[in-house]
C-alpha positions as a printed NumPy array, in Angstrom:
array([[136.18 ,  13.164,  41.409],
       [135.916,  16.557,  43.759],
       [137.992,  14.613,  46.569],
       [140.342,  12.51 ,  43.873],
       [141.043,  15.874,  42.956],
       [141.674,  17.457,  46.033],
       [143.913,  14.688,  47.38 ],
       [145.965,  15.068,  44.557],
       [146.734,  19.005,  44.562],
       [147.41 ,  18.708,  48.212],
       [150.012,  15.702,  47.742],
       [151.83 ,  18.026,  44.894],
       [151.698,  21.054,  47.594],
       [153.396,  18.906,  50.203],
       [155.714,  17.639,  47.481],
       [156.543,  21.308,  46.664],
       [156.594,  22.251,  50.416],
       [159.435,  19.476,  50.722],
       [161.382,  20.765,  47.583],
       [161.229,  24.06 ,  49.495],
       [162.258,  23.391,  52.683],
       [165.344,  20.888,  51.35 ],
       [166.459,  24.15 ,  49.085],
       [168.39 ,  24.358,  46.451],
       [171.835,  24.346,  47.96 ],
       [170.774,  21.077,  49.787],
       [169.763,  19.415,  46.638],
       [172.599,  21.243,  44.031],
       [175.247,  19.467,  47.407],
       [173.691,  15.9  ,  46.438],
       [173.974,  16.383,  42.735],
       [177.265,  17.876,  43.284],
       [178.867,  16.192,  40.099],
       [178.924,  17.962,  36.798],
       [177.118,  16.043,  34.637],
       [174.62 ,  16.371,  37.96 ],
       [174.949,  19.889,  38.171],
       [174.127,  20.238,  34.175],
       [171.072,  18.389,  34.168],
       [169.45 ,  20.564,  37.09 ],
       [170.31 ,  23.444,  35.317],
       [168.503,  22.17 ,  32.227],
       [165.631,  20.794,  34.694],
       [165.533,  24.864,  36.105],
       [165.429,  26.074,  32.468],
       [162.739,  23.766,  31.331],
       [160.495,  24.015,  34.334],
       [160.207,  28.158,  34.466],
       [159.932,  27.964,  30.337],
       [157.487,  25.027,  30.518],
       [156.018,  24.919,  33.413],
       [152.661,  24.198,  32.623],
       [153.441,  21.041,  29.999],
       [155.476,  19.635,  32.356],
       [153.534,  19.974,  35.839],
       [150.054,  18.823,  33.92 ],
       [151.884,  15.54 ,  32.075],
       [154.125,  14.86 ,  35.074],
       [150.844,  14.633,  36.753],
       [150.075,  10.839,  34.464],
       [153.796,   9.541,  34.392],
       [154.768,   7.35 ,  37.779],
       [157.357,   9.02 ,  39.366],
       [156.894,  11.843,  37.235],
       [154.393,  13.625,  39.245],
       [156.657,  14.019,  42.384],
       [159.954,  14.57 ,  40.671],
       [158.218,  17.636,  38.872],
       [156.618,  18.904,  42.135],
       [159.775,  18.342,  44.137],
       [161.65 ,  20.307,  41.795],
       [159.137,  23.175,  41.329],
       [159.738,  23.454,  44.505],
       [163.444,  24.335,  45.229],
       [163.657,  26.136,  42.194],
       [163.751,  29.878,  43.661],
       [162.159,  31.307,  39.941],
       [158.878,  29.349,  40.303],
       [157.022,  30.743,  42.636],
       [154.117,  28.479,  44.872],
       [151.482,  30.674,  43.042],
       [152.425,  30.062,  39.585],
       [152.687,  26.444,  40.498],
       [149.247,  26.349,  42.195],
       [147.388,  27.457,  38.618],
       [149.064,  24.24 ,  36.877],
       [148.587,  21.918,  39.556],
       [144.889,  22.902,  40.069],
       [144.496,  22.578,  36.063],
       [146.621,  19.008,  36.204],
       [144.66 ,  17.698,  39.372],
       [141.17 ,  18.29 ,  38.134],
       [142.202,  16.939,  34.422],
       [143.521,  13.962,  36.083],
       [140.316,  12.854,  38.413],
       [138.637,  13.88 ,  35.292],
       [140.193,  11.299,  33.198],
       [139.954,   9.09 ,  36.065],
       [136.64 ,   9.356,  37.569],
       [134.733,  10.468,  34.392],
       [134.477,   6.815,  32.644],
       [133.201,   4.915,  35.75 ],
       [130.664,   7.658,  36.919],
       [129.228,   7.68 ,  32.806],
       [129.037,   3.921,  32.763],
       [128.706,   3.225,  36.617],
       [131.359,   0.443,  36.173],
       [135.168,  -0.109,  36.137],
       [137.076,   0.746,  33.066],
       [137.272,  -2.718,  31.29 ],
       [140.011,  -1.042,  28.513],
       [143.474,  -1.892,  28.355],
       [145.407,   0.906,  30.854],
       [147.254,   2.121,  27.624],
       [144.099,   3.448,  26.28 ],
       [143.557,   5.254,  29.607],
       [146.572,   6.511,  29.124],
       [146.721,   7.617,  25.837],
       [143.599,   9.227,  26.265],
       [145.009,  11.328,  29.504],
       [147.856,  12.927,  27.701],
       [146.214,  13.915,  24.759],
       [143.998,  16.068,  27.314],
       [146.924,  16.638,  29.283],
       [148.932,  18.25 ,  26.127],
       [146.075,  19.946,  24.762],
       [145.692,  21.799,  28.288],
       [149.374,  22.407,  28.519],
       [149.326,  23.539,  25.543],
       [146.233,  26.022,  25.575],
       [148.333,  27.487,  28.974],
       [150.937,  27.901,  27.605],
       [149.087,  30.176,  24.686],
       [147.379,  32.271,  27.016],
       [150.708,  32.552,  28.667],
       [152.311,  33.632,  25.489],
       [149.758,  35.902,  24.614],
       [148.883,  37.288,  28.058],
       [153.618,  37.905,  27.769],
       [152.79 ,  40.435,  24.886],
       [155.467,  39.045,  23.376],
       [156.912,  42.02 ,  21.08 ],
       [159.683,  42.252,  18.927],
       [163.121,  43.245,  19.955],
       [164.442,  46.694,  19.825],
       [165.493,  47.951,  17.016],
       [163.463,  45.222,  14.851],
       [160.45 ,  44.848,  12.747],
       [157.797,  43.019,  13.313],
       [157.693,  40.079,  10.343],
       [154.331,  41.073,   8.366],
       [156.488,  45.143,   8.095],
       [160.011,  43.634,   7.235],
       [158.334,  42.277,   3.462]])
């Protein structure tokens, strides 16, 4: 599970080194169209609010996991070291949900793959989600200027 792990947050760093070095001018000139151009700007928006949802369950959807890291990647306000902490979390959940049933029961997974599945991004989203908490919390989000907080306005 250690190396599982490992292979898979070094394939989403050399994903994110590509999305760097290709740059965001490179990739805004392919998607040069505006219904293009509006969907990476959504993509931008939800990536540096939701990073950490969408790194860890890109991580169990095909395709998903390189599109995410590929985009992390140009996008100039997501730094490498904010990506690292989600990757890290999404690797080791994944080789965990992986690796965990055949090392308990020293045999294959005999379930249907949608049970897999199923099971990866409810720990997936419950990881996300705890992140994004912390996050949240660790923001000291406070109200705006000039407002009360809710429990004072009463």
């Amino acid at each position: 599970m250690v190396a599982a792990a490992a292979g898979a947050i070094v394939g989403d760093n050399i994903c994110f080194a590509i999305g760097t070095l290709v740059g965001e001018r490179t990739v805004k000139r392919w998607f040069s169209g505006p219904k293009s151009q509006a969907r990476l700007i959504w993509a931008e928006r939800m990536l540096d609010e939701r990073g950490a949802y969408i790194i860890i369950i890109g991580r169990f959807i095909p395709g998903g996991r390189t599109a995410v890291t590929f985009s992390a990647g140009y996008i100039p306000t997501f730094p490498w070291r904010r990506f690292i902490v989600y990757d890290v979390a999404a690797g080791c959940i994944w080789a965990l949900v992986r690796g965990a049933p055949r090392v308990l029961r020293r045999e294959d997974v005999r379930e249907p793959p949608f049970v897999g599945l199923l099971i990866a991004l409810g720990i997936a989203l419950s990881v996300g989600l705890a992140i994004e908490v912390v996050r949240h919390s660790a923001s000291g989000a406070r109200p705006e200027p000039g407002r009360a907080p809710a429990a004072e306005s009463r």
